[in-house]
N, C-alpha and C positions, 0 to 999 in steps of 0.2 A: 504494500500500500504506500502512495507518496504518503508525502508530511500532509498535513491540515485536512486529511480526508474525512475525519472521524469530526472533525469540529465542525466540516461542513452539511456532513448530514445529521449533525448535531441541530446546527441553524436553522437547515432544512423544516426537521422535525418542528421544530418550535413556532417556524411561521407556520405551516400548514396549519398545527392545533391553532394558532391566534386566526389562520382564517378561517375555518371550521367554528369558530365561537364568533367569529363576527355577524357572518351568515345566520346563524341560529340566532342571536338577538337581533336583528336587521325582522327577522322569518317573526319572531317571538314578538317583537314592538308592534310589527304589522297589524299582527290579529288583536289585540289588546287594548288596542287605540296610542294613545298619544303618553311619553312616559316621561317624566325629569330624569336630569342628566345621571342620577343614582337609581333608575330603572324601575321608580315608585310611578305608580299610575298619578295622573295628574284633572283631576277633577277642576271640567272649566264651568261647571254650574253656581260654586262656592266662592267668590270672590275673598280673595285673603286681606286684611288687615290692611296693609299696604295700599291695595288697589281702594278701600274703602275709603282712607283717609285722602288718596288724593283724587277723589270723585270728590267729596264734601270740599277741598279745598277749591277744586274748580266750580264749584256751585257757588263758593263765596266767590271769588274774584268775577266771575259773570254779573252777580247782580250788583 
C-alpha cells in the first residue's frame, strides 16, 4: 500500500456518513415542516415575546 492510503479512505468514510446524515435530515425536515437551526419544530401560529413587543411598539409609533 502507498503512504496516506489508509487516511484517505479514512476521509472517504467520514464524508460519505456526513453525506448520508445530510440527506436524511434535508428527507426528515421535508416531511415535518419547517424546523430551527437545533432541528426543534418551529410553531409559526405562537408569536414569541419578541415579535409581541415589537408589534405593540409599532402600534405606538403609528398612532
Amino acid at each position: 500500500m502507498k503512504q496516506g492510503t489508509i487516511e484517505l479512505v479514512f476521509f472517504a468514510l467520514i464524508f460519505l456518513s456526513l453525506q448520508l446524515w445530510w440527506i436524511r435530515m434535508t428527507i426528515k425536515n421535508g416531511r415535518t415542516g419547517e424546523v430551527d437551526k437545533w432541528g426543534q419544530k418551529t410553531n409559526k401560529q405562537k408569536p414569541n415575546d419578541l415579535e409581541k413587543a415589537k408589534q405593540d411598539l409599532e402600534k405606538l409609533f403609528r398612532s
